[in-house]
N, C-alpha and C positions, 0 to 999 in steps of 0.2 A: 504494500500500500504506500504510495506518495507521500512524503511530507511537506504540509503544507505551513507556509510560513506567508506571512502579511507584513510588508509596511507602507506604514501611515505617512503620505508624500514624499514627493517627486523633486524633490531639488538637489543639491547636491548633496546632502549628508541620505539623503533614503535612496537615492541611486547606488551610491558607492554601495551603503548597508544589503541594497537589493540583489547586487551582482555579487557580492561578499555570499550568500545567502544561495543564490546558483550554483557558485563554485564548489559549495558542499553539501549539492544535492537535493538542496529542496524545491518543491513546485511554490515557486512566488508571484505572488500579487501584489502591485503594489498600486495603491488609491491615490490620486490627486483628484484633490478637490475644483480646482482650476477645469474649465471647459478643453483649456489648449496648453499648451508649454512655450510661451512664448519667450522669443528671446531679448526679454528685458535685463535689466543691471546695466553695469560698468565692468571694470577690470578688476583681478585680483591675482593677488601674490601667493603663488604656490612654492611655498620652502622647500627644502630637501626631506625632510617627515615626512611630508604629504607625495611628492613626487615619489620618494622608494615605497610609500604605498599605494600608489596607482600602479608601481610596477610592479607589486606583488600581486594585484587584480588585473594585471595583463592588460590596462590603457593607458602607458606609460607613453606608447610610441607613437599611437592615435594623439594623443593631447600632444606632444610636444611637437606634432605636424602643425600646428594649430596657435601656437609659443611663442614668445621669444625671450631668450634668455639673455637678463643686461647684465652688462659687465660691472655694477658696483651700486652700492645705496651711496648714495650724496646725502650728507646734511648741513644745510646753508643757512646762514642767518635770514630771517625774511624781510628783515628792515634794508640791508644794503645787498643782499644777495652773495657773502661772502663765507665759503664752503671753509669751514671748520673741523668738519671728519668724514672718513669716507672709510665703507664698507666692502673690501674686493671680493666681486663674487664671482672671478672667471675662475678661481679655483674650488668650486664648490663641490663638486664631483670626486675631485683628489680628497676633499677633506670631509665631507658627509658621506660621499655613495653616492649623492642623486644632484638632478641640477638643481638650481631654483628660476623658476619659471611666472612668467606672465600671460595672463592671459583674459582675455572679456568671459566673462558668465557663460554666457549662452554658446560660446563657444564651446569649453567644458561640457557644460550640459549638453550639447550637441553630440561628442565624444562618447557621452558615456549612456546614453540614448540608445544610441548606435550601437554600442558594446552589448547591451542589455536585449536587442529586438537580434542581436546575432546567438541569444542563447533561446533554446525550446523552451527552456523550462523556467521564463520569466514573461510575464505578462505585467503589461501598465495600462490600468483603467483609469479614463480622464473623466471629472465629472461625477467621481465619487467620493465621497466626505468621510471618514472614521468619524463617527458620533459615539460609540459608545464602545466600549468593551470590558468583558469580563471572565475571570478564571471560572473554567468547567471542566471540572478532573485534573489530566492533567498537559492540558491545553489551554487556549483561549477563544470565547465566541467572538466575533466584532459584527457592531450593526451600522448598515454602510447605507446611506443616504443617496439615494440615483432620482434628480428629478422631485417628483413630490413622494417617491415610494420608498420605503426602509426593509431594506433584507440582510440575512444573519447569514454569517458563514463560518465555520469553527476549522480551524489550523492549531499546527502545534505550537507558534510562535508570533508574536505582533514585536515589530519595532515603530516606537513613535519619533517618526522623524517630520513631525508635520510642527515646527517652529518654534517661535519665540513663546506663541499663545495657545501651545500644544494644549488639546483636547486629549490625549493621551496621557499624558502627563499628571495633567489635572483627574483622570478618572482613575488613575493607582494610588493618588492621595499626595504627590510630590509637590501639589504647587493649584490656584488657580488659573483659570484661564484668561482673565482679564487682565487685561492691560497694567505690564510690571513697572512698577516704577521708574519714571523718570530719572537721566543717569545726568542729565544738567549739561550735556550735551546734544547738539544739532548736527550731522554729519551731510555734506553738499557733496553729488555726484554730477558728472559731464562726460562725458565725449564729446572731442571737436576734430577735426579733421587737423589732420598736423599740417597741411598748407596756413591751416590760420594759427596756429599756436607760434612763440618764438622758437629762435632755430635751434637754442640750447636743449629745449622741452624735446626737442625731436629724436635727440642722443639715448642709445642703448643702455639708460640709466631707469635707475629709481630715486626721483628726488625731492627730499623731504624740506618744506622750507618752514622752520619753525619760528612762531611769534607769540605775543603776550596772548594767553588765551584762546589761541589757535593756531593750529597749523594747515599747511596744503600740502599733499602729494602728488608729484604727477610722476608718467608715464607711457611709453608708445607701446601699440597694441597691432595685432593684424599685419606683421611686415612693416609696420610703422607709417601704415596709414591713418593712425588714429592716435588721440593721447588721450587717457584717461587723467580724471584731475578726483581727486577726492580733498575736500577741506573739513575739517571739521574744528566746531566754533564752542565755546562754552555760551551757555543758553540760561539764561534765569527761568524761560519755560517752555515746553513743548510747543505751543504754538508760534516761537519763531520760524520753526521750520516751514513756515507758511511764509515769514517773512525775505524774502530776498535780500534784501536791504541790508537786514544783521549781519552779511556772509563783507559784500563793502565797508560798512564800517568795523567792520572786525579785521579788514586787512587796511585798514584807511593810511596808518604809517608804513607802510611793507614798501621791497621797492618797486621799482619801475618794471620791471620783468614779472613779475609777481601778481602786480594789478594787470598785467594784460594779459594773463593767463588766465584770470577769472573774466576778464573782461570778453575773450576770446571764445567761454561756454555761453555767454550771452543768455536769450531763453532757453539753452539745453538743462540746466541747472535745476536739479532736484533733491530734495530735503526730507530727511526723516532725520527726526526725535527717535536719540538710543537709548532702549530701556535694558533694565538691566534685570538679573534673578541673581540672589546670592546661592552659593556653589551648593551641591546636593550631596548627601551621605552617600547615597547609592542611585543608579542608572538602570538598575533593574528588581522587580517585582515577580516572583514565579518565572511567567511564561509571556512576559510582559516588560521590555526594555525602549528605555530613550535613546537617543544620539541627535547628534547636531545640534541644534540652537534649544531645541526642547529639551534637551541637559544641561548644557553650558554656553549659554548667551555671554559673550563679552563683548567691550568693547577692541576697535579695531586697532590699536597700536601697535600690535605686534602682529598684524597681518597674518591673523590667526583661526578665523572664524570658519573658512572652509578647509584647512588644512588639520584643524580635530575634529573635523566632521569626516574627514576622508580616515583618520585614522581611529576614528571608532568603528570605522565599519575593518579597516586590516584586524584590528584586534578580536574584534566577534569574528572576523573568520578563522583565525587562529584558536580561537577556544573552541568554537563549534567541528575543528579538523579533528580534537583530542579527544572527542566524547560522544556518544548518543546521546546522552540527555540532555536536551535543550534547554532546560530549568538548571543546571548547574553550570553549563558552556557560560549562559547571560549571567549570571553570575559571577562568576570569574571574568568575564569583559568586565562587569560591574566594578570590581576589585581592580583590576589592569588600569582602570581608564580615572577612576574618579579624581585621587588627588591630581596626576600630572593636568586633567582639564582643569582642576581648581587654581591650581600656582598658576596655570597658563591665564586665568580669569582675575586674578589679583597680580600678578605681572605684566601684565596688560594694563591696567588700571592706574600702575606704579607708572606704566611708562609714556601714559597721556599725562599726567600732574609732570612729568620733567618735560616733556614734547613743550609745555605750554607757560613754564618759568617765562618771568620778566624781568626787569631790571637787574642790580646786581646777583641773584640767582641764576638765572638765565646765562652771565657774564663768566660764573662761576661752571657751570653745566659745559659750558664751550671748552672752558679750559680744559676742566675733565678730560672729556672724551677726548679733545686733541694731543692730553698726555696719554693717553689709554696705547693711540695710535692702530691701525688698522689688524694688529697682530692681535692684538687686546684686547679690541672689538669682538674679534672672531672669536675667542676663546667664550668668552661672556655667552653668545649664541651656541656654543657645543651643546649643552646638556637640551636645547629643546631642537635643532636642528637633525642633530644627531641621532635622536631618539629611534 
């Protein structure tokens, strides 16, 4: 008889989790609530963690078709535009195992899409909602929402990979589903076509320009047709991220290269309010586990938020290779994953309040990392790059 296994959405941490889930043998379903899989977002930074775990799920070489991998993180002052430390990533391979890579969303998702419709024994229904679910023996039922009709289907296994506002989550008893508190930050995404950005923005970098209370990243995408810009602002309250306006006066002293960078996403410019959940005990319930953001929502400074979603789903497949029992495998993920997603979640956190130093702090900060030195740097990243 087939073992059947569920997860709960389609983005990138229930993808990965889904093919993880193939590979050892189960018949999966996985539900998006979404009518379509559109390809919406910006870019994001795939570390060497997340890259040697796509290679272990065999879409290492489809994504990296899809890539590009820049030669260094920049970090610049954003009042004068003057680079204070630099992060060399042309050796990342030599020193992690894996590259580190860039790439837009949907790209990804496109990849691993693809991956998942090249196996029989996965299936993705669009259009379908996880509403509810509950332990029966020693399984789980889940009741899936199509339309106006609600029907029940019992597998041995549900992962909730369905978000920040996981209904999964919320129905093992880890958290509600309402709207997590405000994290006092507004984070601003864009694409512009790198004809219109400046010509430094177009170089095979990742580059961070930090200022009092915000910073901006950018980067080229697609063959370097594209540059992705993410800024993010300290916010006194969610609803700036409506404001445009906050993103200008929050770079109002930056330099000249800087404002025309924002200047350059013009109407592309899109804003969500980052809410937060403080870290969880455990990621799994019997026959009932989290991953991705409905475990450990962070904030983005360490460019971290798809890259432990890609790696909760390698570790569920490594526990699930050692065992029949699917109640003990998620358990042991459970055990694998929780503290390293937490330090990653309060390391993170640490490393927005430095990102966003001012005055002599700020002045201080530069020094640092400028005595740290590029050797320095890299050391600091081993234990979560490395992993």
């Amino acid at each position: 008889m087939a073992r059947r296994a569920f997860v709960a959405g389609a983005g990138i941490g229930g993808l990965t989790a889904a093919l993880a889930l193939a590979r050892q043998g189960f018949e999966v379903e996985v539900f998006e609530r979404a009518p379509a899989l559109e390809p919406f977002g910006a870019g994001l930074q795939l570390s060497p963690n997340a890259t040697r775990a796509l290679a272990r799920l065999g879409v290492l070489d489809a994504v990296r078709t899809l890539a590009l991998e820049p030669r260094a993180i920049r970090l610049i002052d954003a009042r004068d535009g003057a680079e204070f430390a630099r992060l060399p990533l042309d050796g990342a391979e030599r020193r992690w195992g894996a590259p580190y890579l860039v790439i837009h969303r949907a790209d990804l998702q496109s990849a691993l899409v693809e991956a998942a419709a090249g196996l029989p024994n996965l299936a993705l229904s669009l259009a379908t909602e996880v509403v509810d679910a509950a332990v029966e023996g020693a399984g789980v039922v889940v009741a899936l929402k199509r339309g106006g009709a609600v029907a029940r289907e019992t597998g041995e296994l549900l992962i909730g990979a369905d978000g920040l506002s996981s209904r999964v989550r919320a129905r093992i008893g880890f958290g509600a589903a309402d709207a997590p508190p405000f994290s006092g930050l507004v984070a601003f995404r864009a694409v512009v076509d790198a004809g219109r950005a400046p010509k430094r923005a177009q170089a095979s970098e990742v580059t961070l320009r930090l200022g009092a209370g915000a910073h901006l990243v950018c980067y080229p995408l697609r063959g370097g047709a594209i540059v992705n810009l993410v800024a993010v602002i300290e916010a006194a309250r969610p609803g700036d991220a409506d404001d445009r306006a906050a993103l200008d006066r929050a770079a109002a002293g930056w330099s000249r290269d800087a404002r025309a960078l924002i200047a350059a996403a013009a109407g592309n410019w899109r804003a969500w309010p980052l809410r937060l959940r403080p870290p969880l005990a455990r990621f799994s319930l019997g026959p009932i586990a989290l991953a991705g953001d409905a475990a450990h929502p962070m904030t983005p400074f360490l460019a971290q938020g798809a890259a432990q979603a890609i790696e909760d789903a390698d570790a569920l497949e490594r526990r699930l290779a050692e065992t029949t029992d699917a109640q003990s495998a998620l358990a042991a993920y459970s055990r694998d994953r929780v503290a390293r997603a937490a330090r990653v979640q309060r390391d993170a956190l640490m490393q927005g309040r430095v990102y966003h130093l001012g005055g002599p702090f700020a002045f201080a900060r530069d020094l640092a990392l400028a005595a740290l030195g590029p050797e320095g740097m890299l050391k600091r990243l081993d234990w979560l790059y490395a992993a």
